[in-house]
N, C-alpha and C positions, 0 to 999 in steps of 0.2 A: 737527774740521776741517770746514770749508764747502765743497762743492762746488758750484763753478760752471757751470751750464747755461745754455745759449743756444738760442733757436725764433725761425725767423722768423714776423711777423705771419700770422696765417689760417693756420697749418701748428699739426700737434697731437704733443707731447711727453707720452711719459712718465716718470715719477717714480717711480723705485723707491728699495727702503728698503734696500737690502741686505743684508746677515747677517741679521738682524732675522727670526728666526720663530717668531710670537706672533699667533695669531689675534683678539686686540684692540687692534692696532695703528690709530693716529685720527690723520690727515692733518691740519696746521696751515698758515695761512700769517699770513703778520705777529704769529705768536701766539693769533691767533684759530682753534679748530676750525672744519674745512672739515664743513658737514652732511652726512652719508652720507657722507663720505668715508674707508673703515676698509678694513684690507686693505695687502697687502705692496706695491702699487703706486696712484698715482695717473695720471689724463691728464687732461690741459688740451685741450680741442680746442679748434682756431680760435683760437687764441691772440690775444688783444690787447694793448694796453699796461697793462690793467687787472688781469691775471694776472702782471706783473712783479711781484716782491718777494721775502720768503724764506720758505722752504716747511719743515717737516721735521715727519718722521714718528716718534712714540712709541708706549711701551708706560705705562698707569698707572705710576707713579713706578720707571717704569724706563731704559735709556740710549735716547737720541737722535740719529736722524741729519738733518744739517740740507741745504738746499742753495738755493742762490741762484739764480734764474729773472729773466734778460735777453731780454727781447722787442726783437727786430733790426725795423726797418720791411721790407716787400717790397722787393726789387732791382727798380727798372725797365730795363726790354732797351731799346734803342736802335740801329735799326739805320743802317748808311749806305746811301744810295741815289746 
C-alpha cells in the first residue's frame, strides 16, 4: 500500500519508513537510490516540484515501504482594502 503525502512548495517534509528497523535501510525515489540517503527517516527541505514523485524506503532484498510526495504550489494571501 502507497502512501500519500503532501508539502507545500519551500516548506520541508519528512519521510519516515515505519516499522522498518534495520540499520541499512537506503532511501529511493522514482527507483533510483537517493546518495547518502540511509536511515529510518528521510527530509526534503524546501520542497519543489522537483522532489514530486514516489519515494520508498528498503532494506537489501528485504520488504518495502513506498509513498507518493505531491508538492502543493504556495497559497497567495489576498487581502481586501
Amino acid at each position: 500500500m502507497t502512501k500519500n503525502e503532501k508539502v507545500i512548495a519551500g516548506h520541508s517534509i519528512t519521510l519516515n519508513c515505519g516499522q522498518m528497523s534495520h540499520p541499512e535501510i537506503t532511501w529511493y525515489k522514482d527507483e533510483s537510490a537517493i546518495p547518502l540517503a540511509r536511515g529510518q527517516a528521510y527530509c526534503i527541505e524546501n520542497a519543489t516540484a522537483a522532489d514530486e514523485g514516489m519515494y520508498h524506503c528498503a532494506v537489501d532484498n528485504g520488504p518495502r515501504r513506498s509513498l507518493k510526495v505531491l508538492v502543493i504550489g504556495k497559497r497567495s494571501l489576498f487581502y481586501c482594502q
